[in-house]
N, C-alpha and C positions, 0 to 999 in steps of 0.2 A: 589508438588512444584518443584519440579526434573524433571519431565515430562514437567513444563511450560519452566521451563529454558534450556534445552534440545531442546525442540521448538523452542524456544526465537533464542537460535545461530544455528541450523539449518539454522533457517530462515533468520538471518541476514546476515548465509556465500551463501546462495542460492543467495540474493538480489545481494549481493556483486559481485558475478559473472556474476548476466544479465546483472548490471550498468556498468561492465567493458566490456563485449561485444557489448554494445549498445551504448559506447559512440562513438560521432563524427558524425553522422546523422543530417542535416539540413530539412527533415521534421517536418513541422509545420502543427499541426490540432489544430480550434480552439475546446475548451470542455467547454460546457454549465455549469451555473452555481449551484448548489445542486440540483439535479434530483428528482422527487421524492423517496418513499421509495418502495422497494420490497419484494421479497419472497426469493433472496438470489442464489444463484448460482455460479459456478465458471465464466463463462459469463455473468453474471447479472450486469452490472454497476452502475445501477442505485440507490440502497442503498449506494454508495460511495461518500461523497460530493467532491467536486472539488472545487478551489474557482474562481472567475470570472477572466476572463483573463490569466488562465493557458493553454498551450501549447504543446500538447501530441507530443513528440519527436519520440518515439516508443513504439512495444505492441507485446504481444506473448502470446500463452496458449498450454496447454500441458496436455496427460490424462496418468497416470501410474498406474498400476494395485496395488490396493491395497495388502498388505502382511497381515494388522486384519482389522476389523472391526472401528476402530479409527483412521485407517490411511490417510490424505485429498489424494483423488486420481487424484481430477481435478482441476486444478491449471491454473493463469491467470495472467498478470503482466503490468503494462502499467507505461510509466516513458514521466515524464511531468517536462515545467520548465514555472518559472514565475516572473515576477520583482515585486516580494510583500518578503521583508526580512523574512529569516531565521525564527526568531523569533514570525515573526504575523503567521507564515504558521503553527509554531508548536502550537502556541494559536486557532488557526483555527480546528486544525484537532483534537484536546482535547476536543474541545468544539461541533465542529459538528457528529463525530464518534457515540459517544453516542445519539445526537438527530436523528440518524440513524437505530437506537436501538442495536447497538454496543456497547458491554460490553469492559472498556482496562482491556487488563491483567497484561501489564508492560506497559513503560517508561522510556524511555534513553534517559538524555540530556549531549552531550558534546561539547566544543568549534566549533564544524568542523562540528557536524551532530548530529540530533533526529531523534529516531525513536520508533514505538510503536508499540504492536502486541494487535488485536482485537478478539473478536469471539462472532457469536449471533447462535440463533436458537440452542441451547442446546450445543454450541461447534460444531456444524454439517459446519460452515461456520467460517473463518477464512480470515484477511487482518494483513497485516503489510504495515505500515504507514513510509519510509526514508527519511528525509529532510535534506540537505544538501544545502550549499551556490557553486554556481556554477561560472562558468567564468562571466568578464561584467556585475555584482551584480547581475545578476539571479540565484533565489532558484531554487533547482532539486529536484524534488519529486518523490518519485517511491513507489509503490501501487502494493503489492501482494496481492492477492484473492484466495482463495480455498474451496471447497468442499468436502466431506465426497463422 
């Protein structure tokens, strides 16, 4: 349990830092809507659902040498916004995650931002999920991925 939550705010202070690097960016990419599903990778998008008419603002990935054998060494991150409320986006990603075959492990909902960390294929693959209401009623999404 220590170990999940240990993850849990790693992962939340990690995200925290790319959405403050990344903000301010006016590209816009459209992203299709729930892809099929795959085999899983830190560049694999496609087990990710998206929901229609979301908007990839920015993206990065990054490979660091693992320290054990449980450590995710390949890591990927893509931050999107879209005019669908706060709220449908976090009923969206609860309900699609799993039909993705994404296990949640936690769940945080608070006035300002939800977000949620996933893992399939034994724990070998890992997403966190940050929803946040953005400038001009657009939600901000941002979507960590990692591999073993």
């Amino acid at each position: 349990m220590s170990k999940s939550i240990s993850v849990t705010f790693m992962l939340i202070l990690l995200l925290s830092c790319l959405l403050v690097t990344s903000c301010g960016s006016t590209k816009e990419t459209q992203i299709p809507s729930t892809p099929a599903t795959s085999s899983g990778g830190a560049n694999d998008w496609s087990d990710i659902p998206m929901m229609a008419g979301s908007s990839e603002i920015k993206k990065g990935n990054w490979s660091i040498p693992p320290v054990n054998e449980s450590d995710y060494s390949k890591m990927a991150w893509r931050y999107y916004d879209v005019y669908t409320p706060m709220s449908d986006m976090t009923k969206f990603y609860r309900a699609q995650m799993p039909s993705k075959d994404w296990s949640e492990i936690s769940w945080m909902d608070t006035p300002q931002m939800s977000w949620g960390l996933f893992s399939k294929n034994n724990e070998n693959d890992a997403a966190m999920v940050w929803i946040s209401t953005g400038e001009d009623g657009r939600t901000v999404i941002a979507v960590w991925r990692a591999a073993k």
